[in-house]
C-alpha positions as CSV (number, residue, x, y, z in Angstrom):
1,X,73.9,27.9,72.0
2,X,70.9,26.3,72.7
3,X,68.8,27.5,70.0
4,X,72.2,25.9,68.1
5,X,71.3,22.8,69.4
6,X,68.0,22.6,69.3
7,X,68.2,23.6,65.4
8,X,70.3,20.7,64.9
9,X,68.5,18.1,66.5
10,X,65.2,18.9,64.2
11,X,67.7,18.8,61.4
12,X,68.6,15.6,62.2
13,X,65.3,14.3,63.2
14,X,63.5,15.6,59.8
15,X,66.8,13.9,57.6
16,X,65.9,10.3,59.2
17,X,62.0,11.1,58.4
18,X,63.3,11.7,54.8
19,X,65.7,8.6,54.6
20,X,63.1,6.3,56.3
21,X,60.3,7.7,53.8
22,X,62.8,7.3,51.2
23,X,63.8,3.8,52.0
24,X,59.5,2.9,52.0
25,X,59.2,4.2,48.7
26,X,62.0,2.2,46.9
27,X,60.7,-1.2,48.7
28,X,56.9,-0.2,47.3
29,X,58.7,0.5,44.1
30,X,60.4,-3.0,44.2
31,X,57.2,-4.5,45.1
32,X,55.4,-3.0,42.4
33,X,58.0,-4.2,39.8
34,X,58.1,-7.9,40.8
35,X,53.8,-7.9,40.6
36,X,54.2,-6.3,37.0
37,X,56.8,-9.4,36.4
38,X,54.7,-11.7,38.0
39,X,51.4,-10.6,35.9
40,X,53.3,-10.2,32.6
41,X,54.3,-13.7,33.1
42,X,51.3,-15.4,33.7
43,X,50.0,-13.6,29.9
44,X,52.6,-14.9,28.0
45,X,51.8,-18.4,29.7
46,X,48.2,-18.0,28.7
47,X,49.0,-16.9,25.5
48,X,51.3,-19.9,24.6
49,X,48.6,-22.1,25.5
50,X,45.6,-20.2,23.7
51,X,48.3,-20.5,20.6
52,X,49.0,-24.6,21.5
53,X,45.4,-25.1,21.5
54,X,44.1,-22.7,17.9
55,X,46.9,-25.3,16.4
56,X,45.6,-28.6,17.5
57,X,42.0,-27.1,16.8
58,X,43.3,-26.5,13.2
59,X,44.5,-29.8,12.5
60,X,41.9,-31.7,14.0
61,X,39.4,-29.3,11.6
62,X,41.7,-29.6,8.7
63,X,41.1,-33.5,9.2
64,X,37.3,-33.8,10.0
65,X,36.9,-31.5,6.8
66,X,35.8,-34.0,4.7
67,X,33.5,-35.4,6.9
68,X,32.3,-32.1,7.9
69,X,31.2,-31.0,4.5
70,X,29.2,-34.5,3.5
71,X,27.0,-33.8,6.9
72,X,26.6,-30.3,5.7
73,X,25.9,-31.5,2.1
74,X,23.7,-34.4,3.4
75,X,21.6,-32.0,5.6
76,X,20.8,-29.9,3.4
77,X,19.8,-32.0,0.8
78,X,17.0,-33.2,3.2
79,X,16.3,-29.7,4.1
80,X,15.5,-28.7,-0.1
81,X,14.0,-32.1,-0.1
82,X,11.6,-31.5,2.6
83,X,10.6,-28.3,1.6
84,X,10.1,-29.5,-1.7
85,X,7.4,-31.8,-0.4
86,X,5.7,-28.8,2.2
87,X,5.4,-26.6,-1.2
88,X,3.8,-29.5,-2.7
89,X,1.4,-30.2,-0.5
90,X,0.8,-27.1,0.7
91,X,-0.1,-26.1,-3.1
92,X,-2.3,-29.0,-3.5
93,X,-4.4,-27.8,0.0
94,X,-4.7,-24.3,-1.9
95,X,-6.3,-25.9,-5.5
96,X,-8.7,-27.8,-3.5
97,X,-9.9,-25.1,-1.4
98,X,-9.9,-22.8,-4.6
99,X,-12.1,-25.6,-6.4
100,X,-14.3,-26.0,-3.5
101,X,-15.0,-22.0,-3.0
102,X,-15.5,-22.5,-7.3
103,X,-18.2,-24.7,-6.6
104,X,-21.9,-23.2,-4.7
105,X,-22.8,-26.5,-3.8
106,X,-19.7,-26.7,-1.2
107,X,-21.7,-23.7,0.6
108,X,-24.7,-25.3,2.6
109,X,-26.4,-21.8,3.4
110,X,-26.7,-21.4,-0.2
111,X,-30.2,-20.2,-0.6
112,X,-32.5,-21.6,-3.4
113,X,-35.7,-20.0,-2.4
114,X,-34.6,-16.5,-3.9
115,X,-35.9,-15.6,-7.2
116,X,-33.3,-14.6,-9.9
117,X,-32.9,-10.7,-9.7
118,X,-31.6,-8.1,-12.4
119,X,-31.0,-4.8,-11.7
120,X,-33.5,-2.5,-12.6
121,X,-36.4,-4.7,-10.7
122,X,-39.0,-2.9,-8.4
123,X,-38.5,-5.6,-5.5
124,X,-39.9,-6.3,-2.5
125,X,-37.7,-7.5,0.7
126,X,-39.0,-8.9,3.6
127,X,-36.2,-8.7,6.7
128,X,-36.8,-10.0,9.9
129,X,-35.7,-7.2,12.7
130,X,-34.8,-8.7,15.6
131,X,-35.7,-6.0,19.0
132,X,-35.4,-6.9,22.3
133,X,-36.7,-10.5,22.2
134,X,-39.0,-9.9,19.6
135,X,-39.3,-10.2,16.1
136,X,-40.7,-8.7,13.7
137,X,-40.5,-9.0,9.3
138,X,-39.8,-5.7,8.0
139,X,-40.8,-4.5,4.1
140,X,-38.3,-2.8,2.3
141,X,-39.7,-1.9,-1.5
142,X,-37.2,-0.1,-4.2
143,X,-35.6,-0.7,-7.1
144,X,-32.3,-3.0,-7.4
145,X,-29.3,-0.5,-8.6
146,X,-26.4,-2.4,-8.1
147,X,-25.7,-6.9,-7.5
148,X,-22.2,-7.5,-6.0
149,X,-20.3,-10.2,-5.9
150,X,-21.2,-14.1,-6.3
151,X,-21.6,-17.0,-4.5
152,X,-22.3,-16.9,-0.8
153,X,-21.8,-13.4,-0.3
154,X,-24.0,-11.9,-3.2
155,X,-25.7,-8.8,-2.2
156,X,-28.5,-6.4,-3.7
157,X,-28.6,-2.6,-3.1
158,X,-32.0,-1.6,-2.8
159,X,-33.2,2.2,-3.6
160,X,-36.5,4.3,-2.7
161,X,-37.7,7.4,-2.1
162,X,-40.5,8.5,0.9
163,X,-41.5,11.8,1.1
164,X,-39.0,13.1,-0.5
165,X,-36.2,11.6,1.0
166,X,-33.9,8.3,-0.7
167,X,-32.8,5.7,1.0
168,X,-30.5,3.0,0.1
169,X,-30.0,-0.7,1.7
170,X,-28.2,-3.3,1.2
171,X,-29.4,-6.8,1.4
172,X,-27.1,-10.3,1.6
173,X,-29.1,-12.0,-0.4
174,X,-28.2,-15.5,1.5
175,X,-28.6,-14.4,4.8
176,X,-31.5,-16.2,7.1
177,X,-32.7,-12.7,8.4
178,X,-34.2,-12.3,4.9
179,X,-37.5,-14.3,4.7
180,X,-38.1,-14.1,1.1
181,X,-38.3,-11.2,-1.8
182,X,-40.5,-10.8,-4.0
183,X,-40.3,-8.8,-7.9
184,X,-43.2,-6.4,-8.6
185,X,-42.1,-5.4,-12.3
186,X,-39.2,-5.8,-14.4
187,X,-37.9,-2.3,-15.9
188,X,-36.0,-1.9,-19.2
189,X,-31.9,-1.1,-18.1
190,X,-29.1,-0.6,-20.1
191,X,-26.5,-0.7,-17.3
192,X,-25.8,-2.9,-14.3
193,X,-25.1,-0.5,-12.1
194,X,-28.4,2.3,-12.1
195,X,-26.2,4.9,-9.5
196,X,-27.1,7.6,-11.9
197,X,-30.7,7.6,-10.3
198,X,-28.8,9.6,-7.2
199,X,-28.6,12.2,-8.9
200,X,-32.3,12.3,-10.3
201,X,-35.4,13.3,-8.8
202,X,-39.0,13.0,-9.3
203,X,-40.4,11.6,-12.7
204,X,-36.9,11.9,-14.9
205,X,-35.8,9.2,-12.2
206,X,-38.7,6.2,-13.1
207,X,-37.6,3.7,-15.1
208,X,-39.5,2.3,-18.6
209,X,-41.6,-0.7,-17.3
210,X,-40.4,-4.3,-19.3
211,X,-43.3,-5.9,-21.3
């Protein structure tokens, strides 16, 4: 009889546990459903105002659209109006410099001490080689095979051979490290550019003296 009794008392003790659990749970659940209420309500508050608001917005944009659209025309009339006058003078900057680059007289290190040079000449260059300090004029004699270019950045291309060896320089002719140059002969040249002589060696690559 006592294991009776004892059998029914933790009976009885584990269906209050349940009913207590039981009557927790529904009062979470309760709380949990007015929170969804209260949140839900709060949206559709913030909603209706977000709507109230987009409306009034609307109508006052639907009014100030006349307004709106002069300022915009207005603006950018000033805008194409502006660069209109940027291009302009932007354009006129670029034909002076072009006319100024046209003339040799705009360059102030244009040399006039250089003699006028053809390709096919036998010429001598004197370039100063500056070592160290010191200075010293070096001679450079060959014939001219190529002239580039005009202006202030005209160059020569001077050829020779020593012992058996070419060599090729080239010289800007307007350069202050050139003291002077001097033509030896004149040769008789069909072409302006004399690169064929590369591939020549000995006599077939002299050239027929100019009298």
């Amino acid at each position: 009889m006592t294991d009776e009794k004892k059998n029914d008392e933790k009976t009885e003790i584990i269906e209050e546990k349940k009913s207590v659990s039981e009557e927790k749970g529904k009062e979470k659940k309760a709380e949990v459903k007015a929170e969804t209420e209260k949140v839900v309500a709060k949206e559709e508050t913030t909603e209706k105002a977000d709507k109230e608001i987009k409306k009034e917005a609307g109508s006052s944009s639907n009014n100030n659209e006349p307004a709106q659209k002069e300022v915009e025309a207005k603006s950018e009339t000033s805008k194409d109006n502006k660069e209109k006058d940027d291009s302009e003078k932007v354009e006129g900057i670029e034909k002076k410099v072009k006319k100024d680059l046209g003339n040799l007289n705009y360059y102030s290190e244009l040399r006039s001490d250089i003699p006028e040079i053809r390709s096919g000449d036998i010429s001598k260059v004197f370039y100063r080689v500056v070592e160290g300090g010191k200075e010293r004029v070096q001679i450079f004699e060959g014939t001219v095979i190529a002239i580039k270019n005009g202006g202030i950045a005209k160059t020569i291309t001077v050829r020779k051979t020593s012992f058996g060896i070419s060599i090729e320089r080239i010289f800007p002719l307007n350069s202050k490290l050139v003291q002077k140059i001097e033509i030896i002969k004149h040769s008789r040249v069909r072409r302006a550019k004399l690169y064929y002589l590369r591939k020549l060696k000995g006599k077939a690559a002299r050239l027929k003296e100019l009298r």
